[in-house]
Each structure stands twice: as C-alpha cells, then as structure tokens.
N, CA, C and O atoms as CSV, one atom per row, in Angstrom:
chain,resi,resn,atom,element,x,y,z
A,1,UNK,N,N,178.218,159.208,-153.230
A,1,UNK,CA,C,179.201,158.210,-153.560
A,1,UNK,C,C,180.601,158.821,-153.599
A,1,UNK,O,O,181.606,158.364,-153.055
A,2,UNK,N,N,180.514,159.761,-154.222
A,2,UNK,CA,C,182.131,160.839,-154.377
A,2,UNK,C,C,182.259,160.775,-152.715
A,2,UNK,O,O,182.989,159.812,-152.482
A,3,UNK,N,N,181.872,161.370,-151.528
A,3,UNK,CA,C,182.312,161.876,-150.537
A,3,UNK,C,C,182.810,160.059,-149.507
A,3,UNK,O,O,183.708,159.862,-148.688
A,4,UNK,N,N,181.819,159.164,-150.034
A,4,UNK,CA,C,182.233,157.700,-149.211
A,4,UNK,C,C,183.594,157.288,-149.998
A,4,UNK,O,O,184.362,156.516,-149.424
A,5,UNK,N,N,183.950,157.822,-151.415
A,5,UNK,CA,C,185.157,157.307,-151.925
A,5,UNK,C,C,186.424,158.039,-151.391
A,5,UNK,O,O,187.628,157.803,-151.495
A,6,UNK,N,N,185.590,159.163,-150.689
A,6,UNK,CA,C,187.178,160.308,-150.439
A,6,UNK,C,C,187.459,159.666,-149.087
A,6,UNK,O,O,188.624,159.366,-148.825
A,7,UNK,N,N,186.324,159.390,-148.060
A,7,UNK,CA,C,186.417,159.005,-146.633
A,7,UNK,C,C,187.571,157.638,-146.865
A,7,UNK,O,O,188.670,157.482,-146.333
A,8,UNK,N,N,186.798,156.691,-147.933
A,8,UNK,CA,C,187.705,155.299,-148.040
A,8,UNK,C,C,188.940,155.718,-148.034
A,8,UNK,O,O,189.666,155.145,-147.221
A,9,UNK,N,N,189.668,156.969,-149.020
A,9,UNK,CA,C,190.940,157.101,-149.399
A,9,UNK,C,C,191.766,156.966,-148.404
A,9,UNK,O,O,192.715,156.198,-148.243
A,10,UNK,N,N,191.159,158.071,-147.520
A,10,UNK,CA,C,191.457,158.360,-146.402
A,10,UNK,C,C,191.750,157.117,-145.415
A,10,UNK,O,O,192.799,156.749,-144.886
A,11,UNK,N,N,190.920,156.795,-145.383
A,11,UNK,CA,C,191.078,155.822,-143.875
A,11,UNK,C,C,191.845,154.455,-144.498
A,11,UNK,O,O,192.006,153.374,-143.931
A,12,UNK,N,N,192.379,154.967,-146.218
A,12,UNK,CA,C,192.922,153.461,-146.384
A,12,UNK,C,C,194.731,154.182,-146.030
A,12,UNK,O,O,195.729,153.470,-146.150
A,13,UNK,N,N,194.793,155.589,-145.625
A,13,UNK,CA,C,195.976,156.181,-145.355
A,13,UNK,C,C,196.136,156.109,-144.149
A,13,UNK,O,O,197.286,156.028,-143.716
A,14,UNK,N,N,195.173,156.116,-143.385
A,14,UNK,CA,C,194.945,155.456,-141.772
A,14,UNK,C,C,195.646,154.585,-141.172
A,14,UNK,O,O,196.583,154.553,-140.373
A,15,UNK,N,N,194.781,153.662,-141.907
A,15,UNK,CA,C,195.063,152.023,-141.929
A,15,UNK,C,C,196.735,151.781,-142.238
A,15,UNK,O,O,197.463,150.954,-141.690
A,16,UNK,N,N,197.002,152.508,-143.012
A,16,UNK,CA,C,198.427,152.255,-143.504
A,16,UNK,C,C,199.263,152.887,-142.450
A,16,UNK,O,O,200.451,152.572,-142.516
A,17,UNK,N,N,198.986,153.572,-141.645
A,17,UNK,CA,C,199.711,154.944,-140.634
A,17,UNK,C,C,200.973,155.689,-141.838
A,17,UNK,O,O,202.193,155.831,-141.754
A,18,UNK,N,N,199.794,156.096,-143.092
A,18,UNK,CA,C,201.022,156.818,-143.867
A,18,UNK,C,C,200.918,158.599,-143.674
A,18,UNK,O,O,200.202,158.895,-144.630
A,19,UNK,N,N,201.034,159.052,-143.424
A,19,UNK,CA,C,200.526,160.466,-143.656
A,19,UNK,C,C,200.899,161.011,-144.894
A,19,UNK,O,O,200.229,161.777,-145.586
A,20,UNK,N,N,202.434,160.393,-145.208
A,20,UNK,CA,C,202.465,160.559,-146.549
A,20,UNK,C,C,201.101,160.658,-147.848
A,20,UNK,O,O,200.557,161.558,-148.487
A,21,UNK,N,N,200.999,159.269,-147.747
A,21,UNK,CA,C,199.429,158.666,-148.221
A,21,UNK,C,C,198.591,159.691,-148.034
A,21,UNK,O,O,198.456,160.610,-148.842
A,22,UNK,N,N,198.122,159.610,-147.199
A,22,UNK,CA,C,196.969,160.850,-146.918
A,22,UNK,C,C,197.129,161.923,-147.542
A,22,UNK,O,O,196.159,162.207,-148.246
A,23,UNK,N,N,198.246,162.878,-147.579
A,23,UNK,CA,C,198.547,163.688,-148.205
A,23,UNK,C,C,198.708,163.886,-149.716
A,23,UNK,O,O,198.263,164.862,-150.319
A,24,UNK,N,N,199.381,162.879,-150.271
A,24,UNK,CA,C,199.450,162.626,-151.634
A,24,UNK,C,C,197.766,162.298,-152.584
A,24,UNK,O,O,197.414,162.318,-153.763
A,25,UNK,N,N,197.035,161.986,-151.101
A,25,UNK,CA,C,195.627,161.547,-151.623
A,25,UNK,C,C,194.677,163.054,-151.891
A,25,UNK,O,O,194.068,163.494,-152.867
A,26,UNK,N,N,194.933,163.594,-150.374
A,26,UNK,CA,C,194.173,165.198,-150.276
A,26,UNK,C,C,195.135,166.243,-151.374
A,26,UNK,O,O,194.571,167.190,-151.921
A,27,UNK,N,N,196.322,166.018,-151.572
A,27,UNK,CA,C,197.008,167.175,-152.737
A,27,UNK,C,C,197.008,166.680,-153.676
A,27,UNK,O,O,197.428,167.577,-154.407
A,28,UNK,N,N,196.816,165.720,-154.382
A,28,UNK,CA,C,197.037,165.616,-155.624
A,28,UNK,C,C,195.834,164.474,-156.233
A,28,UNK,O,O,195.359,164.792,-157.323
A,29,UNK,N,N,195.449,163.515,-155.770
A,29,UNK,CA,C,194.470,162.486,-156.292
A,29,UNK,C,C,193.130,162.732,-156.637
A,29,UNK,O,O,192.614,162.502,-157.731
A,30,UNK,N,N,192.412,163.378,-155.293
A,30,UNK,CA,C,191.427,163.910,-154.679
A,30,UNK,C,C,190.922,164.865,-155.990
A,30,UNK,O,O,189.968,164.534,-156.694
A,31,UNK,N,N,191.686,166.059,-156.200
A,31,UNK,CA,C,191.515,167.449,-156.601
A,31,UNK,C,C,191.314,166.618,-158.157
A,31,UNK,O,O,190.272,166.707,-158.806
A,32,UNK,N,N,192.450,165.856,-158.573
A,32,UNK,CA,C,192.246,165.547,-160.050
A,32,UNK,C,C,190.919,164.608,-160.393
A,32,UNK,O,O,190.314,164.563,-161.464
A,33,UNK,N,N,190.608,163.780,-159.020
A,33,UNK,CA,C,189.596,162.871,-159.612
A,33,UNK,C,C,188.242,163.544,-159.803
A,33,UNK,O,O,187.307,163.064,-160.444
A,34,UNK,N,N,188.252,164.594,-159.235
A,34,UNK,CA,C,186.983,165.636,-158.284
A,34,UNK,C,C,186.621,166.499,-160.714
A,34,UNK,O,O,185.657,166.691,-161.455
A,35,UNK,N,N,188.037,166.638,-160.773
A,35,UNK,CA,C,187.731,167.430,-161.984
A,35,UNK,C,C,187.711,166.612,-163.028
A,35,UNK,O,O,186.941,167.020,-163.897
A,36,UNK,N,N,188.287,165.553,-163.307
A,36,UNK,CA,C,187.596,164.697,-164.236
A,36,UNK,C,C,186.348,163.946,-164.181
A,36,UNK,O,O,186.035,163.121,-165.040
A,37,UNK,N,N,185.373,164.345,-162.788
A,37,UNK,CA,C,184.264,164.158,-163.087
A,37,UNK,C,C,183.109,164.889,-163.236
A,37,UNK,O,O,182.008,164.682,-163.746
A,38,UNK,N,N,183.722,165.928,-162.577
A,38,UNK,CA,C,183.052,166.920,-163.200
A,38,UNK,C,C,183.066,167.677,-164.603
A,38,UNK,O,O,182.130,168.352,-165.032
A,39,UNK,N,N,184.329,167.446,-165.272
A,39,UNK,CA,C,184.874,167.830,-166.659
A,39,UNK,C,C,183.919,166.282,-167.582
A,39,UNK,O,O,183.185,166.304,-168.570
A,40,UNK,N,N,184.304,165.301,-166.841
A,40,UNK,CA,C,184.180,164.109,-168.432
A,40,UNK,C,C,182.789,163.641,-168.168
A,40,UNK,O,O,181.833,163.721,-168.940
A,41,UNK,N,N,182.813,163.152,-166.991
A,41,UNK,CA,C,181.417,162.255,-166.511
A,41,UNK,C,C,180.491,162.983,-167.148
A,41,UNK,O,O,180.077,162.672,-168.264
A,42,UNK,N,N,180.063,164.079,-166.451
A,42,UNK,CA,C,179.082,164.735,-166.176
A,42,UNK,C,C,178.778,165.463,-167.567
A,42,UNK,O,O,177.643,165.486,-168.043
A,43,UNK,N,N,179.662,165.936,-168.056
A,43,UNK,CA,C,179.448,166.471,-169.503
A,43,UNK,C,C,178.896,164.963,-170.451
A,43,UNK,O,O,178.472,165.223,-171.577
A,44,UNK,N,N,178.893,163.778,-170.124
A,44,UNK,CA,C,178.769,162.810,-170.921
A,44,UNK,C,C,177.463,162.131,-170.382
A,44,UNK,O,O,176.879,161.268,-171.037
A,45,UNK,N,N,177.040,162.558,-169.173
A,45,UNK,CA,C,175.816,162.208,-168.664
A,45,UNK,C,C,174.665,163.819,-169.128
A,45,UNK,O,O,173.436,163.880,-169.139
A,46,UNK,N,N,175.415,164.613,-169.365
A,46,UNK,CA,C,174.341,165.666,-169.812
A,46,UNK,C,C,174.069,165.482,-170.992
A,46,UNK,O,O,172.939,165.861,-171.298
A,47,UNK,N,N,175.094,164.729,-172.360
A,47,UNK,CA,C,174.428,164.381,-173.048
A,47,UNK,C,C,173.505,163.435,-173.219
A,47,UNK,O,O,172.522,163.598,-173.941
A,48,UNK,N,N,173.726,162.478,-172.632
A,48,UNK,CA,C,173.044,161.453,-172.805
A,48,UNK,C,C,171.295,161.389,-172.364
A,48,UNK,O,O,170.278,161.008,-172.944
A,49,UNK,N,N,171.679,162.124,-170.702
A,49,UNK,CA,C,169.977,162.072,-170.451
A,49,UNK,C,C,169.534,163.944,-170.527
A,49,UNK,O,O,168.495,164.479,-170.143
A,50,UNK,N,N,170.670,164.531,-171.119
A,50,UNK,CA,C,169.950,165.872,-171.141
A,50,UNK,C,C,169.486,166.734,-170.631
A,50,UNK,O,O,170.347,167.459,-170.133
A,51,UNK,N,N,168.117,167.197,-170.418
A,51,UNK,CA,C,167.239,168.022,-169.570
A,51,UNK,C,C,166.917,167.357,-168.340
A,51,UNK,O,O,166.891,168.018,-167.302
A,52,UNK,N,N,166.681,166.191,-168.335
A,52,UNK,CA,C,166.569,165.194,-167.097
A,52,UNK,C,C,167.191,165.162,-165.948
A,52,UNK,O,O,166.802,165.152,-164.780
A,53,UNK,N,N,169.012,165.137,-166.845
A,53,UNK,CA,C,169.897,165.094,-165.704
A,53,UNK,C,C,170.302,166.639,-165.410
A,53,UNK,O,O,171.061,166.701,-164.443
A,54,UNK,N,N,169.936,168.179,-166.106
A,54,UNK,CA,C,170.505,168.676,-165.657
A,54,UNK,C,C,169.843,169.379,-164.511
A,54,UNK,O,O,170.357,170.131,-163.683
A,55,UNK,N,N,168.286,168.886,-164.656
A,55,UNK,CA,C,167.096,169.336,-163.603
A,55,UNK,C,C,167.420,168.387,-162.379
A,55,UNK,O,O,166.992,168.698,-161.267
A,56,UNK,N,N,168.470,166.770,-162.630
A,56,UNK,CA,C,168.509,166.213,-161.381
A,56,UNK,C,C,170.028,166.666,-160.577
A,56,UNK,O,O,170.333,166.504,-159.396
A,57,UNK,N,N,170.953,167.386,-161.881
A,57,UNK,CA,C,172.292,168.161,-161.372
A,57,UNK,C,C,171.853,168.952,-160.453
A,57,UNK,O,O,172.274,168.764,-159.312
A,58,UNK,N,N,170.984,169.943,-160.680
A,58,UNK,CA,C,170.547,171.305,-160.098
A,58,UNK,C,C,170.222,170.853,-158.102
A,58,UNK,O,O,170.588,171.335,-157.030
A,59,UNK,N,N,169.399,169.754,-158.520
A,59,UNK,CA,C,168.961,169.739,-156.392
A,59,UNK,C,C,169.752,168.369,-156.381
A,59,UNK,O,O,168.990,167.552,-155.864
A,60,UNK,N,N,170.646,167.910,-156.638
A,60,UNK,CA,C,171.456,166.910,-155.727
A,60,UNK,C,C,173.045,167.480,-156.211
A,60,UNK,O,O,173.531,167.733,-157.313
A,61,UNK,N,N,173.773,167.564,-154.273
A,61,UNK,CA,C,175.056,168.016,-154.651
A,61,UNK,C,C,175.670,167.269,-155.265
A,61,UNK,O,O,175.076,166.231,-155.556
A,62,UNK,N,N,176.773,167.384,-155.636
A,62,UNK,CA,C,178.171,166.514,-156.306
A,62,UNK,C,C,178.602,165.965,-154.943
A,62,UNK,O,O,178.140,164.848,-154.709
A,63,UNK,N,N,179.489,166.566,-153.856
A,63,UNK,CA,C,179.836,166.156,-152.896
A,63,UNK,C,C,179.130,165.436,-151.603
A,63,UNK,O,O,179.000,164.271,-151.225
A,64,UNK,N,N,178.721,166.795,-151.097
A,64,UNK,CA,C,178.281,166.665,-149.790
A,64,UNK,C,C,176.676,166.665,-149.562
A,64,UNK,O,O,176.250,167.814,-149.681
A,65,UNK,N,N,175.848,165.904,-149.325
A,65,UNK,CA,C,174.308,165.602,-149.310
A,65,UNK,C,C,173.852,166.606,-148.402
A,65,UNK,O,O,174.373,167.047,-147.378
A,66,UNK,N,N,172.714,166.899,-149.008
A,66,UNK,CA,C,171.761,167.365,-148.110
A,66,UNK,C,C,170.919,167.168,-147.192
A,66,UNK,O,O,170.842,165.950,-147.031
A,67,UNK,N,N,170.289,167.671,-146.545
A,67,UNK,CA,C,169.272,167.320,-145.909
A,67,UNK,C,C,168.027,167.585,-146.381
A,67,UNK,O,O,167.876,168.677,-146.930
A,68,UNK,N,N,166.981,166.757,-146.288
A,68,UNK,CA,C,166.087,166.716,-147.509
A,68,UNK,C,C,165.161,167.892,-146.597
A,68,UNK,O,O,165.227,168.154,-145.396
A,69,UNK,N,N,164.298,168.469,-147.657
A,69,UNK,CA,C,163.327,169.256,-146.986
A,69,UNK,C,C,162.258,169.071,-146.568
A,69,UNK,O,O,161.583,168.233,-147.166
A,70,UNK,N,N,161.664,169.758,-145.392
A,70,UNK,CA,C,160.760,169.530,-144.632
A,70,UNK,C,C,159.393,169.529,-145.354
A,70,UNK,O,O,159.177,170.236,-146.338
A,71,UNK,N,N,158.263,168.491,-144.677
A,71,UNK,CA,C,157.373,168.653,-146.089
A,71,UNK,C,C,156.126,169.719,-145.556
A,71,UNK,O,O,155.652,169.805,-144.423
A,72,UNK,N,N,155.705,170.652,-147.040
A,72,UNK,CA,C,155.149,171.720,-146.530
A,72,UNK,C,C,154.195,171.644,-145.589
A,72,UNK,O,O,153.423,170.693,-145.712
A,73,UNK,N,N,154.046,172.283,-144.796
A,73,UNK,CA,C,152.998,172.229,-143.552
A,73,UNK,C,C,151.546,172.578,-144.134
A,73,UNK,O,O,151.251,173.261,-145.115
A,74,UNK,N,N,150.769,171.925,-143.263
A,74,UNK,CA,C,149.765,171.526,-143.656
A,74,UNK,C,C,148.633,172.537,-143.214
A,74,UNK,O,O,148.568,172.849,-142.025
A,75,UNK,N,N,147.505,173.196,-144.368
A,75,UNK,CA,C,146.105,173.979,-143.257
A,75,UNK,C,C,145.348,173.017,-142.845
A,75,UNK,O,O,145.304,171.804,-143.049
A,76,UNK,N,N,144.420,174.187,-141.874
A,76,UNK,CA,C,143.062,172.916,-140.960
A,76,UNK,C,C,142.645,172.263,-141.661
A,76,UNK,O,O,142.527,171.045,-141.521
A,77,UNK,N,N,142.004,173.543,-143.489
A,77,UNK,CA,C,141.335,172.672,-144.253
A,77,UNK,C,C,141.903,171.596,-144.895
A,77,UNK,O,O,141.059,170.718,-145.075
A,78,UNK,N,N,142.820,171.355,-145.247
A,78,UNK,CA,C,143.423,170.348,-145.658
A,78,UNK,C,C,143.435,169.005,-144.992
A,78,UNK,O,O,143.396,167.923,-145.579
A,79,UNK,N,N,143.492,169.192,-143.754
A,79,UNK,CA,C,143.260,167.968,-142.331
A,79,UNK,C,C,141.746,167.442,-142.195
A,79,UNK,O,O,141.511,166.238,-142.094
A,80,UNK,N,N,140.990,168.172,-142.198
A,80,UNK,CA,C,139.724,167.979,-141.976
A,80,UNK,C,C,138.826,167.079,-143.071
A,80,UNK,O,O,138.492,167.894,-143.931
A,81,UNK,N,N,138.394,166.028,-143.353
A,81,UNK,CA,C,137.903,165.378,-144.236
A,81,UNK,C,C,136.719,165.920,-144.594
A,81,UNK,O,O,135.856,166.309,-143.807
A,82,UNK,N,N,136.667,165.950,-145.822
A,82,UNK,CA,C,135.517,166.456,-146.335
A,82,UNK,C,C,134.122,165.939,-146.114
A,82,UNK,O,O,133.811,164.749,-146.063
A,83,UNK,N,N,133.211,167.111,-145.972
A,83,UNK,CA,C,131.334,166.542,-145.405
A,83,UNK,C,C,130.909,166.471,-146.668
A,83,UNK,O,O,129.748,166.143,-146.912
C-alpha cells in the first residue's frame, strides 16, 4: 500500500506537468511520511497485536513486495500414494 501511495504521488505530479511537485513530493513528503510510519504506526500496531505483528513485520516488507517463495519440492515418496 505505501509503494501504490508513492506511485499515486507521483503520477499526480505527472498529471500536473509539475516537476516542481514531484520533487517537493520525492524531497520532502515522501521521506517524512515513510518515518512517521514507521516511528508512530507501527510502534502502535506492535502494541496492540504484539508478537503477532512483529512475526508478520519480520516476512512482509514495508515498501517494496516480494516475491513469494517457491513451494518446497517434493520426494517420490511423498508423490506416490500409499499401498
């Protein structure tokens, strides 16, 4: 959600043909919104759900998504239905 709100910023500086805009968005908006959520949110979501959220902090980025992982490969015996 953070990285579709930065793209919007952006392309609403586009849309405008400001570069100004754009700039004022990437130097100064961007950087502050990026640390008050990581400073307020997130400290206020660790209290709340705790161990939960900091085991769901740990494998999902803040920014930029991953690509999920491949699922473990499989042995013969495992394929083969049991006699």
């Amino acid at each position: 959600m953070v990285l579709s709100t930065i793209a919007f910023l952006i392309s609403v500086g586009l849309w405008l043909q400001s570069m100004l805009f754009i700039l004022w968005m990437i130097v100064l908006v961007i950087p502050a919104w990026l640390y008050l959520l990581r400073v307020f949110e997130e400290r206020e979501l660790e209290i709340r759900f705790g161990a939960s959220y900091l085991a769901y902090k740990a494998r999902t980025p803040m920014l930029w998504p991953r690509r999920p992982a491949p699922p473990p490969a499989s042995t013969k015996a495992e394929q083969e239905p049991p006699k």
